[in-house]
TITIVEX-709277 format. One line per field, with one value per residue (C-alpha): residue number from 1; y, x, z. Coordinates in steps of 0.25 Angstrom, whole numbers, plus 2048, in hexadecimal, padded with zeros to 3 digits. Layout:
N
pos = NUM / ...
y = Y / ...
x = X / ...
z = Z / ...
***
This chain:
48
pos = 1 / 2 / 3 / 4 / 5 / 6 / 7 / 8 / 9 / 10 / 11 / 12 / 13 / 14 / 15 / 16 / 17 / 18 / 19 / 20 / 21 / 22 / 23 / 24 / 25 / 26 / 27 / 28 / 29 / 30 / 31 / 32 / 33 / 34 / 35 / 36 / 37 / 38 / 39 / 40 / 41 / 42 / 43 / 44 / 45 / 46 / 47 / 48
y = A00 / 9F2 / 9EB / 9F5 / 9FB / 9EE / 9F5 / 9EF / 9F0 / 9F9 / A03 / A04 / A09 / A11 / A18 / A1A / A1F / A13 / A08 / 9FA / 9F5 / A02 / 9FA / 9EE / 9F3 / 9FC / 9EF / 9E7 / 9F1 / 9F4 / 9E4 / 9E3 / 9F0 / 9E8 / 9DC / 9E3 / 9E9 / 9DC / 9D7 / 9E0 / 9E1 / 9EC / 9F4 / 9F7 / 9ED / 9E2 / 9D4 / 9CD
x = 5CF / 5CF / 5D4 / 5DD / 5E3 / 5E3 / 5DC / 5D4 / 5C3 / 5C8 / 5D1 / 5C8 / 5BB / 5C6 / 5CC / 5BB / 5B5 / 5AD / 5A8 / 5AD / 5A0 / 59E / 5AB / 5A5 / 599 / 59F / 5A7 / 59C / 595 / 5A2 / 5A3 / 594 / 595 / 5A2 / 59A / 58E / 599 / 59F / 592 / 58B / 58B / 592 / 587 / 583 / 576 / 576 / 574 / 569
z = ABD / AC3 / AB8 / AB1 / ABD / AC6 / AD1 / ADE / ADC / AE9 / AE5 / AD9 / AE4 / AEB / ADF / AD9 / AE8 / AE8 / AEF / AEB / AE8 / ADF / AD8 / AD7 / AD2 / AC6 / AC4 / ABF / AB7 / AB0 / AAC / AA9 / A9F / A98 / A98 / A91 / A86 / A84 / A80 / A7B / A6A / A63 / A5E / A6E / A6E / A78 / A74 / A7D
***
């Protein structure tokens, strides 16, 4: 919503019912999951 819909971390809580930090914290898990599919190889194994 943030990105696409140019809204504040804020009205993004409000419009969810939760916390800021609840916001923050779904943040980063969504960036690490995009992180692991950029990097992770097409047949679905990770590289180490």
């Amino acid at each position: 919503m943030r990105y696409v819909n140019n809204k504040d971390w804020e009205d993004i809580a409000y419009e969810m019912n939760v916390g800021i930090r609840t916001i923050y914290r779904l943040h980063g898990k969504a960036l690490k999951e995009i992180e692991l599919r950029n990097f992770t190889p097409k047949n679905g194994s990770k590289s180490h």
